[in-house]
C-alpha positions in Angstrom: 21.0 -2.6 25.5 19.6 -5.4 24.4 16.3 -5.3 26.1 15.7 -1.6 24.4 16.2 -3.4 21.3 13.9 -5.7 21.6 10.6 -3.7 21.3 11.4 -2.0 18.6 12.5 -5.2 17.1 9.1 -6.8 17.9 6.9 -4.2 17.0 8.8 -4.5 13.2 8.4 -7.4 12.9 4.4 -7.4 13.6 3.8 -4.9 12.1 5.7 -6.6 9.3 3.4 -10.1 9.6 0.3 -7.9 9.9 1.3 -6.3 6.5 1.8 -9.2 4.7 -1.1 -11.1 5.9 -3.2 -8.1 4.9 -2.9 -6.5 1.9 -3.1 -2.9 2.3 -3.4 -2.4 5.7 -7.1 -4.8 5.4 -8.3 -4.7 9.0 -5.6 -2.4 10.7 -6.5 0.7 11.7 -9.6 1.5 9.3 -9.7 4.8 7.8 -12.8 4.9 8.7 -15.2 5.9 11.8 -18.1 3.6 13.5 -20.7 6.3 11.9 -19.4 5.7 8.5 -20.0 1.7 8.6 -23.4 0.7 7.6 -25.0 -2.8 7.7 -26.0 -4.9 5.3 -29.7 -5.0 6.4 -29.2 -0.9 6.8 -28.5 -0.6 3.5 -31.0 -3.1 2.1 -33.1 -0.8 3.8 -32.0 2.2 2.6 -32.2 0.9 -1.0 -35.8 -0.2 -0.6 -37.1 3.6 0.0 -38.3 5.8 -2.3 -36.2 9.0 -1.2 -33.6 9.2 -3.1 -30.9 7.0 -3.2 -27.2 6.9 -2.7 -24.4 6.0 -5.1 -23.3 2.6 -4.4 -20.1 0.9 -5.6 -18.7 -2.4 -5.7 -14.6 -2.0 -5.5 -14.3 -5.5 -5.2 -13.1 -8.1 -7.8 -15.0 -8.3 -11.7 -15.9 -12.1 -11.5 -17.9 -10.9 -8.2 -19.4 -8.5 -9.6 -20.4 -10.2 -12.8 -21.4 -13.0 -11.2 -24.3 -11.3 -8.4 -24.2 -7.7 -6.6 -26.0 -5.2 -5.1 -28.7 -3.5 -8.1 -28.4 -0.3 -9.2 -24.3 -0.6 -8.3 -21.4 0.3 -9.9 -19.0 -1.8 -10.8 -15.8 0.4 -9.8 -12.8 -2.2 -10.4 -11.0 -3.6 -6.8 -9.8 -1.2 -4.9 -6.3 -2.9 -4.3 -5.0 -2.2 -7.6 -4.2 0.9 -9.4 -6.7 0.5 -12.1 -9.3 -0.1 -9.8 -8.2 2.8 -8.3 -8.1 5.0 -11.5 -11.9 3.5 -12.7 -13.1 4.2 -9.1 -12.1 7.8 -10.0 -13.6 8.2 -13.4 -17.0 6.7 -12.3 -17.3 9.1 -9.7 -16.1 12.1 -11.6 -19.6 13.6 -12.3 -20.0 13.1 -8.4 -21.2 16.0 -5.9 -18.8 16.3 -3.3 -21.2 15.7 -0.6 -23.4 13.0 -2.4 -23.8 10.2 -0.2 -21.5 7.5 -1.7 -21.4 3.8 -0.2 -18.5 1.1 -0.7 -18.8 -2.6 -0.7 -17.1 -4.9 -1.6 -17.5 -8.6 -0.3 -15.0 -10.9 -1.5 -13.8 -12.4 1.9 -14.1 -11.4 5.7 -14.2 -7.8 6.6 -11.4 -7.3 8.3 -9.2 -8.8 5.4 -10.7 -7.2 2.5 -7.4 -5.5 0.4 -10.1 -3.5 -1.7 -12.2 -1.7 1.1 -9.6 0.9 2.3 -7.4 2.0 -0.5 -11.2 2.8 -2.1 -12.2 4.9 1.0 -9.0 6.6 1.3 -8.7 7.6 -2.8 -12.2 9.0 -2.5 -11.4 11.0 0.8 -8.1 12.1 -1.0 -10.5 13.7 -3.7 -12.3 15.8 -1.5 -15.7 13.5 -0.9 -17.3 13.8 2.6 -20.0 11.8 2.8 -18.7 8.2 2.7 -20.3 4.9 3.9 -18.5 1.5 3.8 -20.9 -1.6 4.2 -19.4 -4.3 6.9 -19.8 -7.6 4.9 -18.9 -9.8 7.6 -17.8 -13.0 6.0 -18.4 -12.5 2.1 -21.3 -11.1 -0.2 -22.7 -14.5 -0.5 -23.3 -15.3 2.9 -24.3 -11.7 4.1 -26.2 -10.5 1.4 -27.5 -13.1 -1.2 -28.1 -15.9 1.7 -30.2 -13.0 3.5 -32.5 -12.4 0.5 -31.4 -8.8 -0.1 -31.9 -8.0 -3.7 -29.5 -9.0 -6.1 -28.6 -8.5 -9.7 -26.2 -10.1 -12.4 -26.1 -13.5 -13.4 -28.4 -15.0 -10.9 -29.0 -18.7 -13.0 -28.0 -21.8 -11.3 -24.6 -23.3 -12.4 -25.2 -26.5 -14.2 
């Protein structure tokens, strides 16, 4: 009996530690699909073009945002907290269903961002179909600003 009990037990107890070690499920099963995950450089890309463009949004953390993000973005509050949630929904209201909306967020590696899923998830929940998430590998400094993608915000040097 005690055998049975054991995988059970162990499998609580990681998924537990996996919980707790990422908010939100970061990193665990992403609600996402491979064809829904665009690269930085893909969407620097996609940005530079003159068709037309897609709504971006950063769900990440204010101080981020203020201090250097992706131009033309949104600042949509983080995506791990209910308000975050709520402005995420207001600045999308006005929306098409279909418009080609893209996430990103940046704060620390990918697959432990708390702000990334909830944000994908609320906007799938509301009937949007045409999501993209950037992968920011290790943060936005390293993976965007480091590569020389555009940036916007407070871009002086800290004296």
């Amino acid at each position: 009996m005690l055998k049975r009990l054991a995988a059970p037990a162990l499998l609580l107890a990681v998924s537990l530690i996996m919980s707790a070690q990422h908010p939100n499920g970061a990193g665990v099963n992403p609600p996402w699909t491979a064809d829904q995950v665009l690269q930085t450089g893909d969407l620097a890309k996609m940005l530079a073009e003159k068709s037309a463009k897609p709504r971006v949004f950063h769900v990440g953390f204010e101080v981020l945002y203020k201090s250097k993000h992706i131009p033309g973005s949104t600042y949509a509050g983080p995506g791990s907290k209910d308000e975050g949630l709520q402005k995420l929904q207001e600045e999308v209201a006005n929306t098409a269903k279909n418009a080609l909306i893209v996430l990103y967020c940046g704060c620390c590696p990918w697959n432990q961002c708390p702000n990334m899923q909830p944000a994908f998830r609320l906007l799938r929940s509301l009937g949007y179909t045409n999501i993209k998430v950037v992968e920011i590998p290790d943060n936005f400094a390293k993976d965007w600003v480091e590569k020389g993608y555009p940036v916007a915000g407070n871009t002086a040097s800290s004296r």
